[in-house]
C-alpha positions as CSV (number, residue, x, y, z in Angstrom):
1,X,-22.4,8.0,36.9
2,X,-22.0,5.5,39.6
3,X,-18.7,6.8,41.2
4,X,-20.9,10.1,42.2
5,X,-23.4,8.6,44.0
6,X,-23.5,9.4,47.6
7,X,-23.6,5.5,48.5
8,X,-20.1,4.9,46.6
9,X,-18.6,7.2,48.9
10,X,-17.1,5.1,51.7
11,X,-15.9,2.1,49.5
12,X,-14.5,4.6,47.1
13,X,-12.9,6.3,50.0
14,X,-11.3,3.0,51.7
15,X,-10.3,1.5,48.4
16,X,-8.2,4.9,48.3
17,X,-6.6,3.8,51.4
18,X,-5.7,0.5,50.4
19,X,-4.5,1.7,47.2
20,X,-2.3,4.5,48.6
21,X,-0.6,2.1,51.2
22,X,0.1,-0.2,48.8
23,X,1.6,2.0,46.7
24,X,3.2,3.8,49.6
25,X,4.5,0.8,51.2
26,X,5.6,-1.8,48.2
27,X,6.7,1.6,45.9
28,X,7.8,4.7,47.3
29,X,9.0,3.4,51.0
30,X,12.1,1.2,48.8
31,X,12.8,3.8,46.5
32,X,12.9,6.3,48.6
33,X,16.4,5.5,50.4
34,X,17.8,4.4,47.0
35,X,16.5,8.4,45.1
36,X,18.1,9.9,48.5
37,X,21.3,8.3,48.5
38,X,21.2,8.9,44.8
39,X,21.0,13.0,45.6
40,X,23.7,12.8,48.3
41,X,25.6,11.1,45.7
42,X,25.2,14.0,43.5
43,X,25.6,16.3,45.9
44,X,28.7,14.8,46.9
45,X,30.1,14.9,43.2
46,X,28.7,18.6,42.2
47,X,30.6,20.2,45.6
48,X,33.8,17.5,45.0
49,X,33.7,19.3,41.3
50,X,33.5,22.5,42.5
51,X,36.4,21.8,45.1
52,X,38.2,20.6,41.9
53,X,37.1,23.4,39.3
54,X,38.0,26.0,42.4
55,X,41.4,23.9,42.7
56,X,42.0,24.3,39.0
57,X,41.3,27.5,38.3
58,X,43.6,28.5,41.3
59,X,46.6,26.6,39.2
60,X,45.3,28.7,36.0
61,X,45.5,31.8,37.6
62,X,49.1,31.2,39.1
63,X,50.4,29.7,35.4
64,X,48.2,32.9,34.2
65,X,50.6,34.8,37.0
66,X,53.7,33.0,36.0
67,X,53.0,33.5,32.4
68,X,52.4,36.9,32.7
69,X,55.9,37.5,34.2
70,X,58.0,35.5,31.8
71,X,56.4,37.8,29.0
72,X,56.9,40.7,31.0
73,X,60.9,39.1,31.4
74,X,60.9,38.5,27.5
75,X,59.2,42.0,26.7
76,X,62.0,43.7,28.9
77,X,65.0,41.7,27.3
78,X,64.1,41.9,23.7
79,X,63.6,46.0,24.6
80,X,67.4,45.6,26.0
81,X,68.5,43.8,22.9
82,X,66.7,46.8,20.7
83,X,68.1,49.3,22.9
84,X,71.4,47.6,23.1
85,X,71.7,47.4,19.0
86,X,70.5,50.8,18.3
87,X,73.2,51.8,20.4
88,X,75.4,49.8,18.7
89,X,74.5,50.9,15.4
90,X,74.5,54.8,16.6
91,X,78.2,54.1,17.4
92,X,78.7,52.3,14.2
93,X,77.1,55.5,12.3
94,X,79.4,58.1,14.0
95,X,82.3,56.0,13.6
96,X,81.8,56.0,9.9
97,X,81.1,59.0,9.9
98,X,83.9,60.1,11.2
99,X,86.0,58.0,9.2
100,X,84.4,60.1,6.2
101,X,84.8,63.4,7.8
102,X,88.6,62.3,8.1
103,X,88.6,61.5,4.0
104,X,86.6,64.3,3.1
105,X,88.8,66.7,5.1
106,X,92.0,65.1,3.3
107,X,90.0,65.3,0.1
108,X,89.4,68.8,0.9
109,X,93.0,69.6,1.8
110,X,94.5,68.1,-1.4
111,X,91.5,70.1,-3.4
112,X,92.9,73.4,-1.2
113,X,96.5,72.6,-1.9
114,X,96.3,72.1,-5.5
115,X,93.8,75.5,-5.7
116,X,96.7,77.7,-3.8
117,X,99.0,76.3,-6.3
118,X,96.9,76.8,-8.9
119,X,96.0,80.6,-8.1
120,X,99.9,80.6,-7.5
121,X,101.1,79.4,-10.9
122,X,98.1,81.4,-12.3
123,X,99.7,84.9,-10.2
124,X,103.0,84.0,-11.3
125,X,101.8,83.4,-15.3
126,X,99.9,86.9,-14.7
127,X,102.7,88.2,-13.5
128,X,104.8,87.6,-16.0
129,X,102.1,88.1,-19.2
130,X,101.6,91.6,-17.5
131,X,105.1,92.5,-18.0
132,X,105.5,91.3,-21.5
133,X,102.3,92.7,-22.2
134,X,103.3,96.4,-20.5
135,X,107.0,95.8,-22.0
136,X,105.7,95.3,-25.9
137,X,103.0,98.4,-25.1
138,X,105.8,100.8,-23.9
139,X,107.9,99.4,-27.0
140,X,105.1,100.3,-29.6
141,X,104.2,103.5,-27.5
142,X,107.4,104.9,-26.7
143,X,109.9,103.1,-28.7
144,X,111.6,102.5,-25.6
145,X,113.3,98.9,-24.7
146,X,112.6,98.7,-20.8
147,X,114.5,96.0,-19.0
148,X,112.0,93.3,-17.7
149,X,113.1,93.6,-14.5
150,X,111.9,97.5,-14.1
151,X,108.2,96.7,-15.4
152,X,108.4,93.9,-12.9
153,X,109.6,95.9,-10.0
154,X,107.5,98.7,-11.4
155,X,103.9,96.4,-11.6
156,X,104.8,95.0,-8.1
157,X,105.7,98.4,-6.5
158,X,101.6,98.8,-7.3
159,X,100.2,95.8,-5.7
């Protein structure tokens, strides 16, 4: 191979030179400014996006913050309003309640009433069935016609 002999060395090795200046100097030397301004530019964007991603999540957290309370605000009233008709419907309860207690106690009353005179009229009826009752016994027993008004004073001299 002729680019190993010893001999090729030095033109090999200057035509490297000339190659690499001219690649150097007609390539990378103008591109060079135009790929570093490109970086800075990029540079310049990524931190203005960070400034502006740091900016926005600084507003999240403070509508996270504001949201936050205003549920807080809406948890506390809405407990209130629970709070406020339980009590309302407690009172509710005991006033019906009461208003039933008063009907069943008048209910109750009557009921008591018309038992006493009930038992009364019954007492009096027993009354007076014992006396006929003793009367017509004594009658067949003895023979004897007792005035009513003996067995009666007679039966309630027992009680």
């Amino acid at each position: 191979m002729p680019q190993f002999l010893p001999a090729n060395f030095l033109p090999q090795l200057v035509w490297l030179a000339v190659i690499f200046a001219v690649l150097y100097f007609a390539v990378i030397r103008p591109t060079l400014p135009k790929v570093g301004r490109v970086i800075d530019e990029r540079e310049g964007r990524v931190a203005g996006d960070l400034d502006a991603a740091e900016s926005a999540k600084t507003e999240a957290d403070s509508i996270r913050l504001r949201y936050d309370e205003g549920m807080d605000a809406a948890r506390k009233a809405a407990q209130a309003q629970v709070a406020s008709a339980h009590e309302e419907a407690a009172r509710a309860t005991e006033a019906r309640m009461k208003d039933l207690a008063a009907v069943l106690d008048g209910k109750a009353a009557e009921a008591a009433t018309r038992l006493e005179t009930a038992r009364d009229a019954a007492r009096a009826t027993l009354a007076t069935t014992t006396a006929d009752l003793t009367a017509e016994a004594v009658t067949r027993l003895t023979g004897l016609q007792l005035p009513k008004a003996d067995i009666e004073a007679a039966l309630a001299a027992q009680n």
